[in-house]
N, C-alpha and C positions, 0 to 999 in steps of 0.2 A: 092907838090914839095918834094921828094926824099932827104933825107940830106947824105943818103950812110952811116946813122952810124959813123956820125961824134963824134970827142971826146969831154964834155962839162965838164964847173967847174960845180958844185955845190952846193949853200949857203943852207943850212937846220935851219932849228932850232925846236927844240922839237923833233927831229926824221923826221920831214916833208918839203920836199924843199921848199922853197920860190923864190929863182931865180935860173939862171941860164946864163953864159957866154958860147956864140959863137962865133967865127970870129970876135971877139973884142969887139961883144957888150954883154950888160947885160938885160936879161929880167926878170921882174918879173912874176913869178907863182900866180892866182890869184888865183886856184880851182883846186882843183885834182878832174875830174871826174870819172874817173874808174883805178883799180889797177888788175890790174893779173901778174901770173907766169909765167915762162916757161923755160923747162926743158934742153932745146935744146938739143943736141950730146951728153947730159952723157957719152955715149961708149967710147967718145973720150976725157975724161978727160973735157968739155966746162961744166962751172957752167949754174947754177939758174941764170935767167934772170928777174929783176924784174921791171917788166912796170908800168910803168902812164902814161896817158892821161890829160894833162893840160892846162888848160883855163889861157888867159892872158888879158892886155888890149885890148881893141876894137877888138874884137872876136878871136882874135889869140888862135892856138890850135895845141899842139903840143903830140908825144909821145916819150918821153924820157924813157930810161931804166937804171939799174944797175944790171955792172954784178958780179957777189959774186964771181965769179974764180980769176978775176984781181982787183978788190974793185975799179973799176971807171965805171963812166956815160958815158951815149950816147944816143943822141941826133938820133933817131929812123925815124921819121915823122914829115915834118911840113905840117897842113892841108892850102891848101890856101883860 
């Protein structure tokens, strides 16, 4: 399922999320399995993109970003 880059809170601690709020709810982050960059449109003024892939309760799996140009989260991919 496609989330269109929706916009999300999120709760960190130590530098590393732990949850995250959607559409009203709250999920916890159990596992950050992979982390990458991404550069996008530089040309056009768009920052560093910086992804995680996160593991939640009962196999939930999501990939959330942050972007450095606007310093807020989004909410990228939910795996079903």
């Amino acid at each position: 399922m496609a989330a269109e880059e929706e916009g999300i809170e999120v709760v960190s601690r130590g530098g590393r999320p732990v949850s995250f709020r959607w559409r009203g709810r709250r999920y916890a982050i159990r596992t950050i399995l992979e982390t990458w960059k991404d550069t996008g449109r530089w040309w056009e003024g768009e920052g560093t993109k910086v992804f995680l892939r996160a593991g939640g309760a009962g196999g939930a799996l999501w990939e959330i970003y942050f972007d450095t140009a606007g310093a807020t989260w989004h909410l990228y991919k939910v795996y079903d």
